[in-house]
C-alpha positions in Angstrom: 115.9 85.0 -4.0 114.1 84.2 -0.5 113.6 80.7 -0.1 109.8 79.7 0.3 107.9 79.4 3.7 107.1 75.2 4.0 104.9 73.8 5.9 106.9 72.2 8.4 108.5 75.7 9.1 105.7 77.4 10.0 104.6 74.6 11.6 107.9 74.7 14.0 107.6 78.5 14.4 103.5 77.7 16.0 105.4 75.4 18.2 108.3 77.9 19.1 105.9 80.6 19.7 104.1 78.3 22.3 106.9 77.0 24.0 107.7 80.4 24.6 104.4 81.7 26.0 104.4 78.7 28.0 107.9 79.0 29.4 106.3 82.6 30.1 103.3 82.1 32.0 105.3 79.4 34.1 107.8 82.3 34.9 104.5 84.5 35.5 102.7 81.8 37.9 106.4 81.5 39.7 106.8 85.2 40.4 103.0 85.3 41.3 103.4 82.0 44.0 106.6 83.8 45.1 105.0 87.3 45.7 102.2 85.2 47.4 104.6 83.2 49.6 106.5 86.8 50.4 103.2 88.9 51.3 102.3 85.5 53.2 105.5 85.5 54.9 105.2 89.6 55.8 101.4 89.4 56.9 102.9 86.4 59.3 105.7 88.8 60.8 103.3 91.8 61.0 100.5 89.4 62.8 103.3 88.1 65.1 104.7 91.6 65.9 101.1 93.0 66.5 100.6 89.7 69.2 104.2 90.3 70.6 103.7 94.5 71.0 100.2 93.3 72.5 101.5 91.4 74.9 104.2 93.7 75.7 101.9 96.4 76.3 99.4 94.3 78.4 102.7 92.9 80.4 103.5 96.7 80.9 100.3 97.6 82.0 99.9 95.1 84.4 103.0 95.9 85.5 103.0 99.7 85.5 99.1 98.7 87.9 101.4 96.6 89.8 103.8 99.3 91.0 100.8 102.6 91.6 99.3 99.5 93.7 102.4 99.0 95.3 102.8 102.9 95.4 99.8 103.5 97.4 100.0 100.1 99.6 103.4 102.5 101.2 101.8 105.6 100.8 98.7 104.3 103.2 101.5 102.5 105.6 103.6 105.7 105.6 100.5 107.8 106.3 99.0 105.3 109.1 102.5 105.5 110.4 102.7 109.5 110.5 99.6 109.2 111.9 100.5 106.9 115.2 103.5 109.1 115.1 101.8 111.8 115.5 99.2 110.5 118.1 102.2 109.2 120.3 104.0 112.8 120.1 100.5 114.5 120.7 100.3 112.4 123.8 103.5 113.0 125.0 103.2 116.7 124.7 99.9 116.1 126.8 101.8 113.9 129.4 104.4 116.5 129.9 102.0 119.3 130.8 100.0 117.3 132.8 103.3 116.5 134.9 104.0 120.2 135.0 100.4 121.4 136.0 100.3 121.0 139.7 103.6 123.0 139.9 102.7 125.7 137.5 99.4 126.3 139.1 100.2 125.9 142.7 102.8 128.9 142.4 99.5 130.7 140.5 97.7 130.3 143.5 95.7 127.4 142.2 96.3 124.0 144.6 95.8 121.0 141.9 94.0 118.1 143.5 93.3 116.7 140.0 93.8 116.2 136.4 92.0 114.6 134.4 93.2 113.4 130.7 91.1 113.8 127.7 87.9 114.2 129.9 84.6 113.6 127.7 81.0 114.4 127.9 78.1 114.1 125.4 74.5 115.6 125.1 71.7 114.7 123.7 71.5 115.4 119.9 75.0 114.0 119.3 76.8 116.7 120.7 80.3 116.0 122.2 83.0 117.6 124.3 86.3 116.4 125.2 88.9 118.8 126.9 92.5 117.3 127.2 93.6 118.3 130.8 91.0 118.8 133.0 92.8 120.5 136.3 90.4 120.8 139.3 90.4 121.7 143.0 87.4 122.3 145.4 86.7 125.4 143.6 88.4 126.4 140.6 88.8 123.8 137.4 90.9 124.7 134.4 90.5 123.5 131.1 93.4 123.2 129.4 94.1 122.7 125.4 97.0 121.1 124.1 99.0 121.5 121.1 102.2 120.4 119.2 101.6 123.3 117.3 98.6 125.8 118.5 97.5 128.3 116.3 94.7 131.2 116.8 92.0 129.2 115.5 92.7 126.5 118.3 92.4 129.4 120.7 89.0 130.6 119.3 87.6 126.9 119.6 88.8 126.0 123.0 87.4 129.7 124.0 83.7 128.2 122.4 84.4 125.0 124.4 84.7 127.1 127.9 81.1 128.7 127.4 79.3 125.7 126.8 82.0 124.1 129.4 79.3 123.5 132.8 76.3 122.4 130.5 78.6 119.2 129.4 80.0 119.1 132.8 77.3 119.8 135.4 79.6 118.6 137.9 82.2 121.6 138.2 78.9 124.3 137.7 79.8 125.6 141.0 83.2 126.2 140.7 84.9 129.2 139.0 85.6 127.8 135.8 89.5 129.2 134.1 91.1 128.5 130.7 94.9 127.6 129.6 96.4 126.7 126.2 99.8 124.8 125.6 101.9 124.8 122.9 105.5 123.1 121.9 105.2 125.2 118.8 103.0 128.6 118.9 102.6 130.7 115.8 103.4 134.5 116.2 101.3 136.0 117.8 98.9 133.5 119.4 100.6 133.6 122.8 99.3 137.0 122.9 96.0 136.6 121.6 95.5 133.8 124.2 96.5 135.7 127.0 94.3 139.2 125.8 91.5 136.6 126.0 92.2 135.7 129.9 93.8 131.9 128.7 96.6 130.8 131.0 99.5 130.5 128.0 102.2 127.3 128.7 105.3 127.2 126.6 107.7 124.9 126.4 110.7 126.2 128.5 114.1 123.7 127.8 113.2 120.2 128.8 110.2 121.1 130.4 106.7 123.7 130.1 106.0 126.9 132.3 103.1 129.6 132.5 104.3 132.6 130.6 101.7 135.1 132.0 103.0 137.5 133.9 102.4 137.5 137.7 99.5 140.4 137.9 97.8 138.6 134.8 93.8 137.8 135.7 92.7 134.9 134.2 88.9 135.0 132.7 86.3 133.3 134.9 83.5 131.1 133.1 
């Protein structure tokens, strides 16, 4: 027969019972502070990571602006310095045929008693002319164009140059007024373009420059 339920037993199971759910809501409200303390911990990581890639990235931008400014900084010097390259071989080629012009005209028929270097003239209205060998006697000049590399087009120009030639130059309008193009480098073709169109033509020949024309050729008169 079941022994009989006292007082002081059931009384010792209501305290059982709520040891227990205390013992469990302690365990409860020590996994819930740990979860806290983990997602606190995380959220910390992830903030610092963010801040750290941040920076990172700001650090690589600035950097990455640092190096196209650097970029361009040589890319302006290299250009400035193809540039006076360019201008110092330009005015070399210049120098050379101006040395050679006396001789090549003179055995032309043409006595040289000047030549003048990048002669200018303006007009009224802003409009400019500069021809870059100017060779002149008493009564023939020539204007001469000169090229490191001459194409048709610079042809065509200097031609437009020779017709408006005595209005910018009122000084040689009395004298019989020829036109020559030079050339280190001359496309295909241009050499005899320029002489069809009465130019003088002047090669480079070795170290030096010469007229090509042959000796019957009849320069144009402006």
């Amino acid at each position: 027969m079941a022994q009989a339920l006292t007082i002081d037993d059931i009384w010792k199971l209501f305290e059982e019972t709520n040891r227990l759910f205390k013992e469990s809501a302690t365990q409860a409200e020590a996994r819930r502070q740990e979860a806290e303390a983990r997602f606190e911990r995380e959220l910390e990581e992830t903030k610092r990571f963010l801040r750290d890639s941040r920076t990172e990235t700001e650090r690589m931008h600035q950097e990455t602006e640092r190096m196209f400014q650097e970029t361009d900084k040589r890319i302006k010097e290299t250009s400035t310095r193809i540039g006076r390259l360019g201008e110092r071989w330009g005015e070399f080629v210049e120098g050379l045929v101006a040395l050679a012009c006396e001789t090549m005209f003179l055995e032309r028929g043409i006595p040289v008693h000047k030549v003048y270097s990048r002669a200018r003239a303006r007009l009224p209205g802003n409009r400019r002319m500069e021809i870059d060998l100017l060779v002149s006697n008493d009564t023939v000049a020539v204007g001469v164009e000169v090229k490191s590399n001459l194409r048709s087009e610079d042809v065509r120009q200097h031609m437009d140059r020779l017709s408006e030639f005595k209005e910018f130059f009122p000084e040689f309008a009395q004298k019989r007024l020829m036109g020559a193009v030079a050339g280190i480098v001359v496309e295909e073709g241009v050499a005899e373009y320029a002489m069809k169109q009465g130019l003088s033509m002047i090669m480079q020949s070795g170290d030096n420059v010469r007229l090509i024309n042959e000796p019957a050729f009849t320069p144009r008169i402006w």
